[in-house]
N, C-alpha and C positions, 0 to 999 in steps of 0.2 A: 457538570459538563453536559452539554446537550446531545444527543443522541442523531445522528446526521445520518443519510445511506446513500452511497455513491452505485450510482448508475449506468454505466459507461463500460464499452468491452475495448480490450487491447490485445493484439498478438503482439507476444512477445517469443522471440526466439531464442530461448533456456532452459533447461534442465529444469523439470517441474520441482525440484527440491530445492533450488536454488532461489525461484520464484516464491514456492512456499514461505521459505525463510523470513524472506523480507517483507512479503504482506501479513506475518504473522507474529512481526516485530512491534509489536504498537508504542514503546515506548520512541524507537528509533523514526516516527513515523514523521516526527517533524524534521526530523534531518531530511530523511527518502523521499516525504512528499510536501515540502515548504508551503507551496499553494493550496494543499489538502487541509492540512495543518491551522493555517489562519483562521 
């Protein structure tokens, strides 16, 4: 797999543990970010 780095900032309004979670889900990451994912 190639090694990719996303560059881009977002406010997002939640619970930094909640955020956490799911940016540090990487198997789930093709469900969370379909277009990230391709």
């Amino acid at each position: 797999m190639d090694k990719i780095t996303l560059r881009k900032q977002w406010v997002i309004e939640a619970p930094v543990e909640d955020v956490f979670g799911i940016m540090t889900d990487f198997e789930k990451f093709p469900e969370y970010f379909p277009k990230v994912a391709e």
